[in-house]
N, CA, C and O atoms as a DFTB+ gen file, in Angstrom:
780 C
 N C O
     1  1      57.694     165.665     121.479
     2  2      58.286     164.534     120.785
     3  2      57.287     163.840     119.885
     4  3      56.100     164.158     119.960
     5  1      57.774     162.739     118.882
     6  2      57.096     162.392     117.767
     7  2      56.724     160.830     118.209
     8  3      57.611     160.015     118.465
     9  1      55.390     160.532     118.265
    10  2      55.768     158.940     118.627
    11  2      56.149     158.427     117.563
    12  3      56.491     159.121     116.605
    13  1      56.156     156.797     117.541
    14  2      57.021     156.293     116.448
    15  2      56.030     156.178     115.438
    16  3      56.507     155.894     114.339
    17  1      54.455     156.346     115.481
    18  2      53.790     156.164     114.149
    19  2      54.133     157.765     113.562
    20  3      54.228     157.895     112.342
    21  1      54.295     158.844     114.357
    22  2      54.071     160.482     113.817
    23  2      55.873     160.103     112.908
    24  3      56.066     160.620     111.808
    25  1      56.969     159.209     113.544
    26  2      58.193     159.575     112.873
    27  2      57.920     158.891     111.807
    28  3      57.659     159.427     110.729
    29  1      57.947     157.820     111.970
    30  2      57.583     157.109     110.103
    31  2      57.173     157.868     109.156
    32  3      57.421     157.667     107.967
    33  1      56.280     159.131     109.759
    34  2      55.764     159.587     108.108
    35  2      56.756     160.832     107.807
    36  3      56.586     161.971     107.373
    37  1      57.833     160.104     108.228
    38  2      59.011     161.326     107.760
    39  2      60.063     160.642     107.068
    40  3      60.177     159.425     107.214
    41  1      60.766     161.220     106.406
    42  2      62.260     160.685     105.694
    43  2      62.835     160.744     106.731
    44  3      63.045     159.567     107.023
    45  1      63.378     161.588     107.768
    46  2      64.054     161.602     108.642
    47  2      64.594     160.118     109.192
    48  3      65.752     159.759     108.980
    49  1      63.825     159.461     109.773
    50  2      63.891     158.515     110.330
    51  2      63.927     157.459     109.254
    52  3      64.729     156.570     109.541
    53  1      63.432     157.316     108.334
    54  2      63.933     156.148     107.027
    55  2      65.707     156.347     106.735
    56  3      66.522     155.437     106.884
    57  1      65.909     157.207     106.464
    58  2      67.251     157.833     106.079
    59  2      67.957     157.607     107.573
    60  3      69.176     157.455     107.489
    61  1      67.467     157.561     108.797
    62  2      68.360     157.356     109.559
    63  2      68.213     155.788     110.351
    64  3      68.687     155.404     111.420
    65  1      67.382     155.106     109.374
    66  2      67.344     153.516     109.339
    67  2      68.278     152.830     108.809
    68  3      69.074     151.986     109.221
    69  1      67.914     153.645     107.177
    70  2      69.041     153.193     106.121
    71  2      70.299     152.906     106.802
    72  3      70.724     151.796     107.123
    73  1      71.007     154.390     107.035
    74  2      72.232     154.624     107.483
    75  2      72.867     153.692     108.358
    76  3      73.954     153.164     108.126
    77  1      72.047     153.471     109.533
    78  2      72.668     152.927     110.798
    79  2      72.266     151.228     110.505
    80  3      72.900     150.470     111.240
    81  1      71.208     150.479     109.438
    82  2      71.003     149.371     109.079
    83  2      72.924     148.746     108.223
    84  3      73.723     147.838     108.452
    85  1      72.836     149.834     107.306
    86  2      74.290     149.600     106.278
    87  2      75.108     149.599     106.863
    88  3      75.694     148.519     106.937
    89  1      75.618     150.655     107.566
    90  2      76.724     151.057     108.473
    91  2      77.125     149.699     108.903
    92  3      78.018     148.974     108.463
    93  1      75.809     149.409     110.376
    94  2      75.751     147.790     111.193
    95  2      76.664     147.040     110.119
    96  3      77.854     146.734     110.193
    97  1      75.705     146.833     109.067
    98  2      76.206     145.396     108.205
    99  2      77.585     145.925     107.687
   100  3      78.381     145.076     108.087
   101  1      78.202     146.770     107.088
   102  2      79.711     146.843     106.379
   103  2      80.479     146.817     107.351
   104  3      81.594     146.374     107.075
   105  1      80.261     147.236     108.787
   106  2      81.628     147.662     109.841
   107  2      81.509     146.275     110.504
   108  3      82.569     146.036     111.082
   109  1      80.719     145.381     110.626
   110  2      80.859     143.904     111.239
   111  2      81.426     143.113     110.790
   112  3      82.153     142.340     111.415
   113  1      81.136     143.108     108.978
   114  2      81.430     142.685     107.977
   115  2      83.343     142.719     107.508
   116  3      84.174     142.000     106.952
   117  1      83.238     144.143     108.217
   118  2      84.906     144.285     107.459
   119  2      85.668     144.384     108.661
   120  3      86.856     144.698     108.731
   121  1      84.712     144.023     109.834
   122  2      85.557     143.882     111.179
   123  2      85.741     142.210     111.301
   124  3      86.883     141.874     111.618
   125  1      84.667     140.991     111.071
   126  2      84.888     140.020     111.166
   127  2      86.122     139.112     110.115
   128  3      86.826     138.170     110.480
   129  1      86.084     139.643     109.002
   130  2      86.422     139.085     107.587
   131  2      87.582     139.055     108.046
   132  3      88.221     138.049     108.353
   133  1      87.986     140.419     108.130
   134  2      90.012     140.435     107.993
   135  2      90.511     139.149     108.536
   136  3      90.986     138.302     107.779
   137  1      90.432     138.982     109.710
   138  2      91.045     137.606     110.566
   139  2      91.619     137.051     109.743
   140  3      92.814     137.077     109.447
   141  1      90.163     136.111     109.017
   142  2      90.810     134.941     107.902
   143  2      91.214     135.407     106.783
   144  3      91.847     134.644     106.053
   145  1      90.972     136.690     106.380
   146  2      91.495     137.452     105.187
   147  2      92.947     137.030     105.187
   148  3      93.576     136.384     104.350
   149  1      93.408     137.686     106.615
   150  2      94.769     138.298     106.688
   151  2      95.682     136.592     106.904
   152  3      96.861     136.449     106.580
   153  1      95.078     135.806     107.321
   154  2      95.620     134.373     107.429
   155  2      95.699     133.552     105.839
   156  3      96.494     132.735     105.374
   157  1      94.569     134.159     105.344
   158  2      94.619     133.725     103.989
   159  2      95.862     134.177     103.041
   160  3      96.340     133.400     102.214
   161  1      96.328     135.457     103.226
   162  2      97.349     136.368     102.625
   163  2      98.424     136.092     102.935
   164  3      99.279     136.289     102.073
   165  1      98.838     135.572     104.151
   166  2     100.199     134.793     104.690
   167  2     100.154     135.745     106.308
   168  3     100.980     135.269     107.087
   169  1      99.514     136.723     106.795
   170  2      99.833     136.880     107.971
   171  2      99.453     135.761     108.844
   172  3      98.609     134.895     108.613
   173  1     100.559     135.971     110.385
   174  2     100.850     135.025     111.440
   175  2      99.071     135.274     112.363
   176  3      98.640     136.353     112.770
   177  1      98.510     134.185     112.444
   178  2      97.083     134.911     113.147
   179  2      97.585     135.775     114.415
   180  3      96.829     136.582     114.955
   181  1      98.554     135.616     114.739
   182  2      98.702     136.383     115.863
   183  2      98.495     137.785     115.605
   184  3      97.858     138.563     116.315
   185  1      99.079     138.033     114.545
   186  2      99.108     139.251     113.492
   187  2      97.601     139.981     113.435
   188  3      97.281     141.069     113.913
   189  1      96.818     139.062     112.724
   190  2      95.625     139.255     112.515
   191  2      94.965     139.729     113.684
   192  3      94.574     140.868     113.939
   193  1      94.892     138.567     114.432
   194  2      94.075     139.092     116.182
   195  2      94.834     140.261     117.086
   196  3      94.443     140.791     118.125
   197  1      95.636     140.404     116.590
   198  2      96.114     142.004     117.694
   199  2      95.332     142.936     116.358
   200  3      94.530     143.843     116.581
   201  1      95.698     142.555     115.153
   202  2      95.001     144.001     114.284
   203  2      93.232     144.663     114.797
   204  3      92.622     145.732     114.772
   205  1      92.901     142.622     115.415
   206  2      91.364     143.128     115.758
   207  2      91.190     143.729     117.438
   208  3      90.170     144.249     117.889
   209  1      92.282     143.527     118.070
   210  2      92.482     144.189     119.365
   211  2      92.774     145.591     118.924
   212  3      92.292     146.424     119.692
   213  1      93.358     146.032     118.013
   214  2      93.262     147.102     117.988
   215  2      92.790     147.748     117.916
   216  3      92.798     148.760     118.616
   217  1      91.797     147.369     116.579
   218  2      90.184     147.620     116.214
   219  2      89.659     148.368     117.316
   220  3      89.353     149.557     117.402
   221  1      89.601     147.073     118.452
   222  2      88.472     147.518     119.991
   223  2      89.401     148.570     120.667
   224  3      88.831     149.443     121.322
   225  1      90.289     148.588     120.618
   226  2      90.718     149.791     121.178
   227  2      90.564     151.401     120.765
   228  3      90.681     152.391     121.488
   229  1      90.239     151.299     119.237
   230  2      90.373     152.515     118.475
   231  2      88.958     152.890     118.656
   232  3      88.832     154.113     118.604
   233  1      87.641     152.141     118.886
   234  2      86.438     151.924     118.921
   235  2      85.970     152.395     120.498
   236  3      85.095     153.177     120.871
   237  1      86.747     151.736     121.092
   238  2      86.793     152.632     122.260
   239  2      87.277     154.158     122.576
   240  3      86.740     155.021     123.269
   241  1      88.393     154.178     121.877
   242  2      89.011     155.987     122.129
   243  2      86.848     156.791     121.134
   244  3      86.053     157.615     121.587
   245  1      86.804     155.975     119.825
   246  2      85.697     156.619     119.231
   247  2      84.552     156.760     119.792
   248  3      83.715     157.283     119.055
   249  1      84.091     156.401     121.156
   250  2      82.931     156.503     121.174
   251  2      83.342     157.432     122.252
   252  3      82.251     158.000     122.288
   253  1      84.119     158.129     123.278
   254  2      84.531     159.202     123.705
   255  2      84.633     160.833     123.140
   256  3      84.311     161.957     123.526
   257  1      85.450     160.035     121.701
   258  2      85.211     161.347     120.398
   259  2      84.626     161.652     120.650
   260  3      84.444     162.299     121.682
   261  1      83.813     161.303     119.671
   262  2      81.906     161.311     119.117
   263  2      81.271     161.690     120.052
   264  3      80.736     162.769     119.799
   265  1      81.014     161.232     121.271
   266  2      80.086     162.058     122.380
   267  2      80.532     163.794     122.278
   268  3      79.904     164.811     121.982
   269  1      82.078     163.482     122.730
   270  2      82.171     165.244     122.566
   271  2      82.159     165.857     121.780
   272  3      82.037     167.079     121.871
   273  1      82.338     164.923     120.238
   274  2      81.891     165.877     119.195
   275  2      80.714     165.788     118.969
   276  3      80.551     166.170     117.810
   277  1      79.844     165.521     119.378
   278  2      77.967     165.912     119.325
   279  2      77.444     167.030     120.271
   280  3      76.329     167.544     120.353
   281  1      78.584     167.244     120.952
   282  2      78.346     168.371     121.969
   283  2      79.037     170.065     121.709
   284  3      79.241     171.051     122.417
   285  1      79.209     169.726     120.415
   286  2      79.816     170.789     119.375
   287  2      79.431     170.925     117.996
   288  3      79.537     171.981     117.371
   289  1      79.012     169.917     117.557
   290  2      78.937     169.891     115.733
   291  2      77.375     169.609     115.901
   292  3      76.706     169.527     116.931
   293  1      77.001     169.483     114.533
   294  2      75.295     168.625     114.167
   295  2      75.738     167.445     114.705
   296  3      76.935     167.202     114.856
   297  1      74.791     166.644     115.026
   298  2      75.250     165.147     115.195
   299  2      75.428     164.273     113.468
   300  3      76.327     163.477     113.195
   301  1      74.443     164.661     112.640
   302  2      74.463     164.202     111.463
   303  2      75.700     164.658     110.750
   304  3      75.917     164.212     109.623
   305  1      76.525     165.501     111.302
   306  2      78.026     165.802     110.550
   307  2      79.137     165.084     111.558
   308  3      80.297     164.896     111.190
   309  1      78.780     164.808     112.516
   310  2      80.068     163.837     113.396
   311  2      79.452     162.303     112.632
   312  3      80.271     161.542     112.116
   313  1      77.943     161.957     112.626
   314  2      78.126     160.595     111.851
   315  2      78.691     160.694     110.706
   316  3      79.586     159.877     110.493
   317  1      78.389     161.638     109.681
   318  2      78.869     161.554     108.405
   319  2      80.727     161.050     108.895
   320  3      81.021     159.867     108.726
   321  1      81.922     162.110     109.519
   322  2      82.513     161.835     109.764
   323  2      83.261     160.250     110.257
   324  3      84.290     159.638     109.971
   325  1      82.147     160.053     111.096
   326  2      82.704     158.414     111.648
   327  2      82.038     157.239     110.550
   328  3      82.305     156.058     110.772
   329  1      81.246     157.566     109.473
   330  2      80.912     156.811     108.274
   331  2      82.102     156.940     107.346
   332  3      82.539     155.942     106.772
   333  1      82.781     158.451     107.138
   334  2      83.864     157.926     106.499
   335  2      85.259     157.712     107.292
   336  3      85.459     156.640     106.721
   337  1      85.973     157.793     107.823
   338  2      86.729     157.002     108.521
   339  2      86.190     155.545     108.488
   340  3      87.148     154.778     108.581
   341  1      85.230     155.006     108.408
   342  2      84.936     153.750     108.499
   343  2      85.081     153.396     106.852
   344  3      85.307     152.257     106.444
   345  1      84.937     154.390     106.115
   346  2      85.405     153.377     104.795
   347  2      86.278     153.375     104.354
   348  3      86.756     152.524     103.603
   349  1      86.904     154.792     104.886
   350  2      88.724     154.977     104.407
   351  2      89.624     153.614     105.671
   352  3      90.840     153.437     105.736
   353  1      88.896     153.108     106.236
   354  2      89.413     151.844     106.766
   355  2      89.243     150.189     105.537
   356  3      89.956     149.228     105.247
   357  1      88.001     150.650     105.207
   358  2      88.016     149.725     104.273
   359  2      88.871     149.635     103.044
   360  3      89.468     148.664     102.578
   361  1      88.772     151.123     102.547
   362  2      89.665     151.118     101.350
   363  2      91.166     150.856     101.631
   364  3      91.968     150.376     100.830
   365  1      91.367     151.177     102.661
   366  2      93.055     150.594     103.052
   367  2      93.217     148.874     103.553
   368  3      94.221     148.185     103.730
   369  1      91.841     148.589     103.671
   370  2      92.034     146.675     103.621
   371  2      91.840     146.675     102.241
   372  3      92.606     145.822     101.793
   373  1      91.364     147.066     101.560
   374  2      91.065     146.689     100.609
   375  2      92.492     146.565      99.193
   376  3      92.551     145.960      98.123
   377  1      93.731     147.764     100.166
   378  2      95.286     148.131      99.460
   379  2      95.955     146.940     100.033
   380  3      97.008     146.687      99.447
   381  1      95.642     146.075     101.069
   382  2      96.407     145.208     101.774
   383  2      96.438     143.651     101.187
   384  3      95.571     142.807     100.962
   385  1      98.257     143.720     101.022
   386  2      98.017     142.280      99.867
   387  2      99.520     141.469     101.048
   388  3     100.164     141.910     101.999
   389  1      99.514     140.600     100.550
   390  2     100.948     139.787     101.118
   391  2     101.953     140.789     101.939
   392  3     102.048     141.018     103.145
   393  1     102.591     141.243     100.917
   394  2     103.762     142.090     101.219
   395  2     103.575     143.415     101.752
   396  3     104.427     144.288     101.919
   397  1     102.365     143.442     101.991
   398  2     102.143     144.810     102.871
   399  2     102.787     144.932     103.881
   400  3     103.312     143.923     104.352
   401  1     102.953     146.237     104.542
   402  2     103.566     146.272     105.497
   403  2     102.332     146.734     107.282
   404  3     101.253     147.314     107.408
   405  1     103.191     146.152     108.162
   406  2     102.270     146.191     109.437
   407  2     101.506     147.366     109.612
   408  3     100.344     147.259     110.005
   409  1     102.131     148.771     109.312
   410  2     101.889     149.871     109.572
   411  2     100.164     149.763     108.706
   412  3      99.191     150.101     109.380
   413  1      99.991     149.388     107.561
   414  2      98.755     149.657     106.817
   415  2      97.938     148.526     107.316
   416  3      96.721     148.708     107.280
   417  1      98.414     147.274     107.823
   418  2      97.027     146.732     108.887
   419  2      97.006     147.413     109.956
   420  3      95.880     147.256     110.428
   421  1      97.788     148.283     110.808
   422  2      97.185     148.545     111.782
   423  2      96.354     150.092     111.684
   424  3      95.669     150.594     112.575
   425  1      96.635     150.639     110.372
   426  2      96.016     151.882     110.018
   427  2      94.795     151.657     109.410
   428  3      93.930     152.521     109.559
   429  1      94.508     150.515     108.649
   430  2      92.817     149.546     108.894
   431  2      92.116     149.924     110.187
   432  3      91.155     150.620     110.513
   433  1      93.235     148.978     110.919
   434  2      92.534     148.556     112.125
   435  2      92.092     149.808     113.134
   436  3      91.422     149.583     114.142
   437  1      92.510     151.083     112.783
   438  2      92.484     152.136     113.520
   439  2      91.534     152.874     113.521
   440  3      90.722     153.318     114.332
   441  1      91.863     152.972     111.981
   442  2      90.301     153.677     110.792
   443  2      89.109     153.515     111.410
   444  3      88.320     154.285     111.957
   445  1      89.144     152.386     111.215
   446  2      87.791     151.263     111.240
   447  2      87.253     151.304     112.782
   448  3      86.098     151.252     113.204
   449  1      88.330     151.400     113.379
   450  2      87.492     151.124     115.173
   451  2      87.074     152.374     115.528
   452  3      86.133     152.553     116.301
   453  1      87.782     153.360     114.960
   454  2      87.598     154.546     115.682
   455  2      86.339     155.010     115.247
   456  3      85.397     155.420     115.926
   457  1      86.476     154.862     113.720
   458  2      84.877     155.084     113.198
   459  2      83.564     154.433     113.731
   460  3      82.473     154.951     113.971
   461  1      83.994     153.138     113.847
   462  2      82.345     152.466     114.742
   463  2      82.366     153.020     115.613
   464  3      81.204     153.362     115.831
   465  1      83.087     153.434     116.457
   466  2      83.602     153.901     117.848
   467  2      81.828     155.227     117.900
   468  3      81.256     155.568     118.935
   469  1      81.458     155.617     116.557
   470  2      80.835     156.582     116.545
   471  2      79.216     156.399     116.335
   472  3      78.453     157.363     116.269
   473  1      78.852     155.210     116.252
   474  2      77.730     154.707     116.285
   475  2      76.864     154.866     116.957
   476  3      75.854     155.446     116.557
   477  1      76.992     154.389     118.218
   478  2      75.867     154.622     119.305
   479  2      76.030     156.548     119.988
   480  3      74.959     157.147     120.079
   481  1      76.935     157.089     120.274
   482  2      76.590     158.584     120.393
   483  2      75.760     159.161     119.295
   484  3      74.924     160.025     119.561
   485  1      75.944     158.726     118.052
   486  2      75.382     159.464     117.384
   487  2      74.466     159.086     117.048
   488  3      73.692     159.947     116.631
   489  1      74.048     157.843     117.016
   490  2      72.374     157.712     117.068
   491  2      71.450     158.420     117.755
   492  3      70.561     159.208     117.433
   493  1      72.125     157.663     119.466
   494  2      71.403     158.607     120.270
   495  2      70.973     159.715     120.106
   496  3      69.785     160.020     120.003
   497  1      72.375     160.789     120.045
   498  2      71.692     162.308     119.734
   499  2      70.555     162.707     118.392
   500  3      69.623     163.510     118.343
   501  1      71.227     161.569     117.189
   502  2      70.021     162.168     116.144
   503  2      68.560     161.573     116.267
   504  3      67.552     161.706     115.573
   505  1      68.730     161.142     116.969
   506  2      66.914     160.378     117.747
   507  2      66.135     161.254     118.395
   508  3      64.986     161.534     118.055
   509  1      66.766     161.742     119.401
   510  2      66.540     162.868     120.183
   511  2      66.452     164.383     119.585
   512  3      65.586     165.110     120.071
   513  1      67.269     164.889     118.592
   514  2      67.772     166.043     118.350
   515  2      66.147     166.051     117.349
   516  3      65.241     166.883     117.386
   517  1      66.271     164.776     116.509
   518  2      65.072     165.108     115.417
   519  2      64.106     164.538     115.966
   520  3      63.185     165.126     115.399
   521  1      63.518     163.667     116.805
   522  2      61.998     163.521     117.347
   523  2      61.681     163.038     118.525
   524  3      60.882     162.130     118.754
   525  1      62.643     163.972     119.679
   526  2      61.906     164.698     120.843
   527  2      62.567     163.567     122.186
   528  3      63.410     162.671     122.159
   529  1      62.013     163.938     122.891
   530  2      62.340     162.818     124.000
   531  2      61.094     162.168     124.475
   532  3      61.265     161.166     125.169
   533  1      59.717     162.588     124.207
   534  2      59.469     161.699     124.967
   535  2      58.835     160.062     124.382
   536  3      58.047     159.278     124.911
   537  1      59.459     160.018     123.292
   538  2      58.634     158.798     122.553
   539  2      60.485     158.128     121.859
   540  3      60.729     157.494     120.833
   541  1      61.360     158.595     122.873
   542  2      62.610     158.129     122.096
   543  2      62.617     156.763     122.555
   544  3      62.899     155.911     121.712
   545  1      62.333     156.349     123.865
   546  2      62.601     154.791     123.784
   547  2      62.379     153.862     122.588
   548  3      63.185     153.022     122.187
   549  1      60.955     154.177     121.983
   550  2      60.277     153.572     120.932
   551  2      60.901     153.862     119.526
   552  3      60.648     153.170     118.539
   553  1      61.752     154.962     119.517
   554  2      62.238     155.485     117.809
   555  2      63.512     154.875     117.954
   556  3      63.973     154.197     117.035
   557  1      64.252     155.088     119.239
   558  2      65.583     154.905     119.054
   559  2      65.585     153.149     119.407
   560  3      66.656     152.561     119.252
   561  1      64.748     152.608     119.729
   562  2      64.576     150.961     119.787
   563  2      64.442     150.329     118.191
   564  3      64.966     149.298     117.767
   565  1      63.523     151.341     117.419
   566  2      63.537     150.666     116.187
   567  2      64.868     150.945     115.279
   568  3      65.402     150.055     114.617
   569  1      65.248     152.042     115.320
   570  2      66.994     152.245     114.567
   571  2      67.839     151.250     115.161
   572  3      68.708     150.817     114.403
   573  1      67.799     150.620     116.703
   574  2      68.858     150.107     116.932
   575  2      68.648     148.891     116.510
   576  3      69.648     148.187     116.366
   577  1      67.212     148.272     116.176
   578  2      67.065     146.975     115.585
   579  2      67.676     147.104     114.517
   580  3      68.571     146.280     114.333
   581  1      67.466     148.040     113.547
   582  2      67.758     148.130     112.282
   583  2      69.409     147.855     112.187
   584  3      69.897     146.847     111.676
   585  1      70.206     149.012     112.813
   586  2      71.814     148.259     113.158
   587  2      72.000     147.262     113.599
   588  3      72.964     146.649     113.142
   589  1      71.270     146.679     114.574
   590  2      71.444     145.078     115.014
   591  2      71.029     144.143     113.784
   592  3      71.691     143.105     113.803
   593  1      70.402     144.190     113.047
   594  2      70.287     143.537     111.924
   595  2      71.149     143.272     111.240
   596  3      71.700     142.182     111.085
   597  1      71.479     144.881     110.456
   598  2      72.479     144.859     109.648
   599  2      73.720     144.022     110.184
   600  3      74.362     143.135     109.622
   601  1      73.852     144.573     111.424
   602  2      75.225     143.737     112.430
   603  2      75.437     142.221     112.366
   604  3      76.535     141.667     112.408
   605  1      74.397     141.699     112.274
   606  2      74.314     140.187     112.271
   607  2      74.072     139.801     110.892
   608  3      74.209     138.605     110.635
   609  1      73.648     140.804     109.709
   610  2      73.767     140.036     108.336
   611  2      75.117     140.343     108.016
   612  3      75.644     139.350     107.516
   613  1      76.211     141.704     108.132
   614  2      76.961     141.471     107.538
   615  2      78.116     140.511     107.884
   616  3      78.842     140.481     106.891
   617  1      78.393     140.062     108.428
   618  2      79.367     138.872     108.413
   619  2      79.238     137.268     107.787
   620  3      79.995     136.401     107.349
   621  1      77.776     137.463     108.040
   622  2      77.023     136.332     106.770
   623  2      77.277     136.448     105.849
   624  3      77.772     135.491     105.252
   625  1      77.072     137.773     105.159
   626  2      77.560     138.480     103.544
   627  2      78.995     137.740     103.167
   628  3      79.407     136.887     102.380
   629  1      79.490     138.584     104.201
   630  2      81.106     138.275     103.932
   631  2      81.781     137.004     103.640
   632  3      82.603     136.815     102.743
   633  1      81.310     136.091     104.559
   634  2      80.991     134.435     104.424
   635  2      80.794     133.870     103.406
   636  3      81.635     133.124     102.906
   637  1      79.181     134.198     102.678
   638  2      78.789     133.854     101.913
   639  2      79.651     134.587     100.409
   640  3      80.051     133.863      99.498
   641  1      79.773     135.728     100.402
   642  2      81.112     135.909      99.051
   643  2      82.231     135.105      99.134
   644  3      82.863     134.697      98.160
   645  1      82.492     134.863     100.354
   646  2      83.634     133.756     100.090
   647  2      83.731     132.786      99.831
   648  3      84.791     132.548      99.252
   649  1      82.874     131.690     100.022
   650  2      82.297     130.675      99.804
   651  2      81.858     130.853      98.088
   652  3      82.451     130.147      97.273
   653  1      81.075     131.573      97.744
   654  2      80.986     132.024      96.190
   655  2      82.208     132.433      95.417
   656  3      82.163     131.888      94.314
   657  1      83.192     133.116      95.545
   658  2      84.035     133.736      95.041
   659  2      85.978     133.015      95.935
   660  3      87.082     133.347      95.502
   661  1      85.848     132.503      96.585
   662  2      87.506     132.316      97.512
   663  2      87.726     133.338      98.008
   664  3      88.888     133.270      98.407
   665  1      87.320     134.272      98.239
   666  2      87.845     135.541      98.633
   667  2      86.967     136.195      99.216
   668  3      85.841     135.710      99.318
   669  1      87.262     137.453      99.742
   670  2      86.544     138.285     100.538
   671  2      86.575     139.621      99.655
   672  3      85.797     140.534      99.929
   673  1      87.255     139.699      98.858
   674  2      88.022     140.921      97.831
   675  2      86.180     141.348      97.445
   676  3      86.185     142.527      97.802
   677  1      85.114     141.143      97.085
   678  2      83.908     141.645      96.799
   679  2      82.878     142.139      97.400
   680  3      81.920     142.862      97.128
   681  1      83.569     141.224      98.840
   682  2      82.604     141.837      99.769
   683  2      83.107     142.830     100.543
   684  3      82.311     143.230     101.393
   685  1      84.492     143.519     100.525
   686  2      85.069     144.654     100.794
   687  2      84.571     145.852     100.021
   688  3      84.486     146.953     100.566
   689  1      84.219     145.641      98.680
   690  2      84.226     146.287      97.717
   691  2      82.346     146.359      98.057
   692  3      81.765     147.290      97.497
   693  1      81.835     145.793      98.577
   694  2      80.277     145.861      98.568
   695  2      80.384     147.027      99.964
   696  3      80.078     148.181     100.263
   697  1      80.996     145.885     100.485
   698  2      81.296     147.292     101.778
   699  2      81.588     148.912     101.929
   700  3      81.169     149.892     102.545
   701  1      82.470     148.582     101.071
   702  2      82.824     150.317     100.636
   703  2      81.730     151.003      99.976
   704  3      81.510     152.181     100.258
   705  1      80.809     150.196      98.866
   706  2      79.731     150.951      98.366
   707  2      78.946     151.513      99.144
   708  3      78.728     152.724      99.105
   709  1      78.225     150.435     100.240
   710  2      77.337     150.721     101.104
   711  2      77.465     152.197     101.974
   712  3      76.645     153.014     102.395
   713  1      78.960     152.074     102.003
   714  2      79.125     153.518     102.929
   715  2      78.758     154.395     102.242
   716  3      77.906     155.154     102.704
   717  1      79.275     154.611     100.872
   718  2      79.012     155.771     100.163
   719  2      76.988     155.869      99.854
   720  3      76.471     156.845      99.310
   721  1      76.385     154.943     100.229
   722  2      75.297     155.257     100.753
   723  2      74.928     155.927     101.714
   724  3      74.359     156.958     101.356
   725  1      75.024     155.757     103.090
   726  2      75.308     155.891     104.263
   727  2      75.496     157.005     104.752
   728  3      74.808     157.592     105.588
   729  1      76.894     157.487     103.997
   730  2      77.093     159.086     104.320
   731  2      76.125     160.095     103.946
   732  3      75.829     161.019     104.703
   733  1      75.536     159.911     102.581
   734  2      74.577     161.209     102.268
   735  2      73.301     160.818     102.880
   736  3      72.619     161.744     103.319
   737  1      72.891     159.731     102.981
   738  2      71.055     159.863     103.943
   739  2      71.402     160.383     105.306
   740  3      70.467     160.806     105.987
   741  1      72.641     160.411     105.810
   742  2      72.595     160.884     107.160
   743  2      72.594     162.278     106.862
   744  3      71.855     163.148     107.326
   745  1      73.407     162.368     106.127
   746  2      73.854     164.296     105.594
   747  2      72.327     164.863     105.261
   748  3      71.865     165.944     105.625
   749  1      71.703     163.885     104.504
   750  2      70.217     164.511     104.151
   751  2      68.909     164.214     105.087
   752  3      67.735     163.971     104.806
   753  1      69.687     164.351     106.444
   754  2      68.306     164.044     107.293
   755  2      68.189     165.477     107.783
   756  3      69.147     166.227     107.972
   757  1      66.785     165.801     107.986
   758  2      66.026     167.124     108.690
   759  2      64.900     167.064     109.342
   760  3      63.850     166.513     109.010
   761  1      65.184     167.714     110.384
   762  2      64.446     167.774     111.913
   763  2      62.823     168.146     111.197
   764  3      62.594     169.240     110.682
   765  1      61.887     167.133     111.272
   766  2      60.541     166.944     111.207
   767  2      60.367     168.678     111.642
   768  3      60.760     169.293     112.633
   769  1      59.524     169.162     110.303
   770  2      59.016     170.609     110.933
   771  2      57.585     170.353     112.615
   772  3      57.192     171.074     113.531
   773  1      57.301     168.872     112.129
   774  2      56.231     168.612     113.263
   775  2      56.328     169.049     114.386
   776  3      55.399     169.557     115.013
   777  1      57.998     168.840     114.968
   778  2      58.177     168.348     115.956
   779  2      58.703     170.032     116.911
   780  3      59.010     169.996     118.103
């Protein structure tokens, strides 16, 4: 295994900072927002808060996935996977106006959970898979700061566009970019020849 000064001098682990830093911040971001989004638009909050119960439910079936699909695929192709499901959740909040109908908030809300749902399996394994076990406490402690970060700025983001703008409509749209970051540094990570 690689300790954490031998992983730094790799892309590997930058690219799988990036990823799981952005990820954190857009899926918190477009998990916290809707609520008042959807209250803002004319849904009943009741409406809103089952869409985010659903969320945790779909997030839950995902992190069941994802384990078993790391026990079959690359792990860096089940994240790619649960990165996009997480934005094809966004882009369908992002179709959701007044007159929408229930079926497309709760196909948000499905998207979106099931995809975070894929976060922590697949860290784990690409920590391990690319630099070793015995220095993973220390590699996979610094990626998870990096998602815990992101986790706690993006709903600030979201906040703060609204407060700037009335709306959340930009910071959906920041959200969605970020993924399309996200997906290719994970796609372009490779196992340290070091190791």
């Amino acid at each position: 295994g690689l300790t954490l000064r031998q992983a730094s001098r790799h892309a590997a682990v930058w690219l799988l900072g990036l990823s799981f830093f952005v990820s954190g911040f857009s899926n918190t971001g477009a998990l916290h927002a809707p609520v008042p989004f959807l209250e803002d638009i004319g849904f009943p909050t009741a409406t809103a808060a089952t869409a985010l119960g659903t969320l945790g439910l779909g997030s839950a079936v995902g992190k069941v996935f994802f384990g078993w699909l790391c026990d079959r695929v690359p792990a860096k192709r089940a994240a790619a996977l649960g990165l996009g499901l997480q934005l094809a959740g966004v882009l369908v909040l992002l179709s959701i106006r007044a007159d929408s109908s229930l079926l497309l908030i709760w196909t948000y809300a499905l998207l979106l959970g099931f995809g975070i749902g894929s976060w922590l399996p697949t860290m784990s394994v690409l920590v391990s898979s690319n630099f070793g076990l015995a220095y993973y406490g220390s590699v996979f402690g610094v990626i998870a700061f990096l998602e815990s970060t992101g986790t706690s700025l993006g709903p600030l983001f979201a906040g703060l566009m609204f407060d700037a703008t009335g709306g959340y409509y930009y910071a959906f749209v920041t959200f969605a970019l970020l993924y399309t970051l996200a997906i290719p540094a994970i796609l372009l990570i490779k196992r340290p020849a070091a190791l």
